[in-house]
C-alpha positions in Angstrom: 107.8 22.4 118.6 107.8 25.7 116.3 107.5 26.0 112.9 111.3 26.4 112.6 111.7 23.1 114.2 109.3 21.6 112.6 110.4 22.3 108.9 114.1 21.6 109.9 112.9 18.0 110.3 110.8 17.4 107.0 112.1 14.5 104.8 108.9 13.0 103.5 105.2 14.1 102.4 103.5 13.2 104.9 105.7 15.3 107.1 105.2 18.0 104.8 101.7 17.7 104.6 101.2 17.7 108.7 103.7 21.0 108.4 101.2 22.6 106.0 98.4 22.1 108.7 100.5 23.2 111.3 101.4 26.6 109.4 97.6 27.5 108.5 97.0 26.5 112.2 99.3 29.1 113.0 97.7 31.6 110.1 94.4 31.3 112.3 95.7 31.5 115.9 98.2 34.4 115.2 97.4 36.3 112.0 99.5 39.6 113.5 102.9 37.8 113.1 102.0 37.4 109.0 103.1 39.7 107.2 101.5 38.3 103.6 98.2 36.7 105.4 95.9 37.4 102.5 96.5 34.5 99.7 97.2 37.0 97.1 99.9 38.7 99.4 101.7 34.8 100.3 101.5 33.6 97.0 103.6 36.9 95.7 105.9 36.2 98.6 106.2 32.8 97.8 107.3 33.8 94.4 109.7 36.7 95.5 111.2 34.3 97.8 111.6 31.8 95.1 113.6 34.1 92.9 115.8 35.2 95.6 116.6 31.7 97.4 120.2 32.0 96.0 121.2 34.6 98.3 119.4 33.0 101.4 121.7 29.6 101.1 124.2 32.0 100.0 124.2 34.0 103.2 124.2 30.5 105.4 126.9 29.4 103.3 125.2 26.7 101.6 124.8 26.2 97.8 121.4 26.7 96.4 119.2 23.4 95.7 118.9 22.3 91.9 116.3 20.2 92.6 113.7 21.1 95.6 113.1 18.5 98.7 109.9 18.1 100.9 112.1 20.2 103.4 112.8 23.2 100.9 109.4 23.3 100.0 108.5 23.9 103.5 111.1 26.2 104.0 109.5 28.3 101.2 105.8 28.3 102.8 107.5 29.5 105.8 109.3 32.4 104.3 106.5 34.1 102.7 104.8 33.9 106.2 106.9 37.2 106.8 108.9 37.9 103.3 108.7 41.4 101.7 
């Protein structure tokens, strides 16, 4: 399963936790497809992607979350794998 699959199916913690490990699993087997792979690089494009979430659920025609799940939180590790 990919890391697209896998965060689609997050509810709880522990499934966020095992999808944390899968995604620096994946940081160490293919570095070239991260973009931000330095921790000073992710953690800007976690916060970038933070700010403009509204226009991501915008564009999928979804309202943005008010209050974050195990599953959005995912979904914003993943993002700043590749987020400019």
């Amino acid at each position: 399963m990919n890391l697209i699959e896998q965060v689609q199916k997050i509810q709880t913690r522990d499934e966020f936790v095992i999808f944390v490990h899968h995604l620096l699993q994946d940081l160490h087997e293919r570095p070239e497809q991260w973009k931000n792979a330095s921790l000073e690089a992710y953690l800007e494009a976690v916060a970038s992607w933070v700010q403009d979430m509204d226009g991501y659920y915008r564009n999928r025609g979804e309202k943005a979350p008010k209050h974050l799940t195990w599953q959005h939180l995912g979904e914003i590790l993943l993002a700043a794998k590749i987020y400019e």
